[in-house]
C-alpha positions as CSV (number, residue, x, y, z in Angstrom):
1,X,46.3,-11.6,228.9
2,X,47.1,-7.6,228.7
3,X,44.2,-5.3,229.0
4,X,45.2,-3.7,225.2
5,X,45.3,-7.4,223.7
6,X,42.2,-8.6,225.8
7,X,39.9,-5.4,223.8
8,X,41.4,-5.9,220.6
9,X,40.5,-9.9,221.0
10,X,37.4,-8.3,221.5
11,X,36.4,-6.2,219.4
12,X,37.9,-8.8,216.8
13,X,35.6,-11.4,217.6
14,X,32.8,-9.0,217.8
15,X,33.6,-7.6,214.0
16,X,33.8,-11.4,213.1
17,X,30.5,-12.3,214.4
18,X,28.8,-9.2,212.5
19,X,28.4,-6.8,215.0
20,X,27.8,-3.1,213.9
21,X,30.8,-0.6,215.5
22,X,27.8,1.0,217.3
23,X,27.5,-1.8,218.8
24,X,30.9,-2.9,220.1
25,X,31.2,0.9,221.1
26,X,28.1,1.2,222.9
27,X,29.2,-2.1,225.3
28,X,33.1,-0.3,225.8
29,X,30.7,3.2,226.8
30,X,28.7,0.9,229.2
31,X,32.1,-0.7,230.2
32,X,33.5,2.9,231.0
33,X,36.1,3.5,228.3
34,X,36.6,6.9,227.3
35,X,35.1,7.6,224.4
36,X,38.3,8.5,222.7
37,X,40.1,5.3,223.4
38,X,36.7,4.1,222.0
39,X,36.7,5.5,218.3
40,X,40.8,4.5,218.6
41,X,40.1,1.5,219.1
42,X,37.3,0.7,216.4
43,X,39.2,2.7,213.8
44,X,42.3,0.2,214.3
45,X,39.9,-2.4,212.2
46,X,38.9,-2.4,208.8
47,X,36.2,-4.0,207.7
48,X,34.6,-5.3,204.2
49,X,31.3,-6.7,204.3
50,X,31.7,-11.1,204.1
51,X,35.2,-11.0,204.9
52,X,36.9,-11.1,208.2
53,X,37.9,-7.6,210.3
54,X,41.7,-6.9,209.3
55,X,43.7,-5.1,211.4
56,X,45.1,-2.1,210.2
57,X,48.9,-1.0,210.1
58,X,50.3,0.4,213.4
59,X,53.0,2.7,212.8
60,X,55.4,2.0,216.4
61,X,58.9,2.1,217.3
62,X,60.6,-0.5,218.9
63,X,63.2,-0.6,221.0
64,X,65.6,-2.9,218.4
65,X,64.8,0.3,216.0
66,X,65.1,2.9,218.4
67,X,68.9,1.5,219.5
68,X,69.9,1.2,215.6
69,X,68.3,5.0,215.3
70,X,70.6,6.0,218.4
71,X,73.8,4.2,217.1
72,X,73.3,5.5,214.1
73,X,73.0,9.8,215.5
74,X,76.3,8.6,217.4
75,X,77.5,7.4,214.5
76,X,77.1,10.9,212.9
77,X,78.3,12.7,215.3
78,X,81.8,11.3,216.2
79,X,82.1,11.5,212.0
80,X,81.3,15.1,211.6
81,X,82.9,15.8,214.6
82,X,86.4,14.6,213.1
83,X,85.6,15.3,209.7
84,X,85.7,19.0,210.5
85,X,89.1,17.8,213.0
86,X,90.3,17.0,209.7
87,X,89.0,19.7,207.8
88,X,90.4,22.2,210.6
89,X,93.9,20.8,210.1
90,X,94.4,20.9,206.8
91,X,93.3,24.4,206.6
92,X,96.0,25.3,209.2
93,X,98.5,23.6,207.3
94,X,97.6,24.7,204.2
95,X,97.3,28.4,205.1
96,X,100.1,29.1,208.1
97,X,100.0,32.5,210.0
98,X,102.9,34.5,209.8
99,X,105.6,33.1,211.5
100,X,103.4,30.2,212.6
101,X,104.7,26.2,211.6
102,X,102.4,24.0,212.3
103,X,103.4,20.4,212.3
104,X,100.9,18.0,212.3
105,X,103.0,15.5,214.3
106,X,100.2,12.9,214.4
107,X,97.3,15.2,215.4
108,X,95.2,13.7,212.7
109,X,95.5,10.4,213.1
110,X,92.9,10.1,216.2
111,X,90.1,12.0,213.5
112,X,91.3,9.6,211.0
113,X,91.4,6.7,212.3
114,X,87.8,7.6,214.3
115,X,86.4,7.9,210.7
116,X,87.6,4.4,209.5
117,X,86.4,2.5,212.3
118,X,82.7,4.8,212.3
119,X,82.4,5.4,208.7
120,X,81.7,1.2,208.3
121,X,79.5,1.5,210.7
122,X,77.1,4.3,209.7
123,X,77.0,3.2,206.0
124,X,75.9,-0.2,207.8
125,X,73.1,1.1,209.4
126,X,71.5,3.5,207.5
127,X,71.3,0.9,204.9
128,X,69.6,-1.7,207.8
129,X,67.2,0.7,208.3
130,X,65.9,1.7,205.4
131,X,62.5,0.2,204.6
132,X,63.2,-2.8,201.9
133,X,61.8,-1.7,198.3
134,X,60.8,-3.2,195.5
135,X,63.6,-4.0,193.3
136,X,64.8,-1.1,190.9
137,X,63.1,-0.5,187.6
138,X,64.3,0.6,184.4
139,X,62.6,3.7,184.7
140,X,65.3,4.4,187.5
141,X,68.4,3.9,185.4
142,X,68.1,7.7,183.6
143,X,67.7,9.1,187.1
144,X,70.7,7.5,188.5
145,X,72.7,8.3,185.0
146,X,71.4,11.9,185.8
147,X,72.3,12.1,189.6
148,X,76.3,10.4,188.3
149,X,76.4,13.2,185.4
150,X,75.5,15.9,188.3
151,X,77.9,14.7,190.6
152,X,80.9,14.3,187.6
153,X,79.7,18.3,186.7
154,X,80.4,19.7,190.0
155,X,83.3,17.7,190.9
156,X,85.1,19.0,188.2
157,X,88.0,21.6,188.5
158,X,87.0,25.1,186.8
C-alpha cells in the first residue's frame, strides 16, 4: 500500500474511532511529518459529530483529462491557424493590387479541408469536457431567446 493511501487509511480510521485532530496530529508530529503535510492532511476530512469522517473533494487532473485538454489547444490551433489561411485569401482575392491576379488555384483547399476534419473534432471535445449540469430550467429559455435576438442584431446588414 502507497505511503499517501496508508495516512489517509489512517487518519480515517482514527476520525472513525473518535479521535480529536489534535490527536491524530500530535502522533504524525511524533512520526516526523512536517507539520504542513500535517494540517493538509487533517483538513482533507470533514467531520460531523455521530457520523462517519467524509472525505472532502480533491480538485486533480488526470492524465485522460489532461490529453483531451491537449487535443483540444491542438485542435484550436490548426483551426485558427487556417481560419485566418482562409481569411487571408479571400482578402487577396477580394482586394487585388494593382496589376496583381491572384488565382487561388486550389490554395484554399488544404485550410479548408483542415477545418472540416478539426472543426468535428473540437466541437467534440469541448462539449466532453465540460462538467455535466443539471438539466436546463425554464428560467434559461429568456436568456437563450436573448443571446439568439443579439446574435440576429449584429448579424444583420446595416
Amino acid at each position: 500500500m502507497r505511503g499517501k493511501d496508508e495516512i489517509n487509511r489512517l487518519l480515517r480510521e482514527g476520525f472513525a474511532e473518535g479521535r480529536a485532530a489534535e490527536d491524530l496530529a500530535a502522533a504524525r508530529r511524533d512520526a516526523g511529518r512536517p507539520e504542513d503535510r500535517i494540517q493538509a492532511g487533517l483538513a482533507q476530512w470533514h467531520r460531523i459529530e455521530g457520523l462517519p469522517p467524509v472525505p472532502r473533494p480533491r480538485r486533480t487532473l488526470s492524465p485522460r483529462d489532461a490529453l483531451v485538454h491537449g487535443l483540444g489547444f491542438a485542435a484550436l490551433a490548426i483551426l485558427s491557424w487556417h481560419v485566418t489561411r482562409i481569411g487571408i485569401l479571400a482578402v487577396e482575392e477580394l482586394t487585388p493590387g494593382a496589376g496583381d491576379t491572384h488565382n487561388w488555384g486550389g490554395s484554399a483547399r488544404w485550410p479548408v479541408s483542415m477545418i472540416v476534419v478539426f472543426l468535428p473534432i473540437f466541437v467534440l471535445i469541448t462539449c466532453a469536457s465540460r462538467p455535466r449540469t443539471a438539466p436546463s430550467s425554464a428560467a434559461d429559455l429568456p436568456r437563450s431567446l436573448a443571446e439568439i435576438t443579439l446574435l440576429g442584431v449584429r448579424s444583420r446588414p446595416r
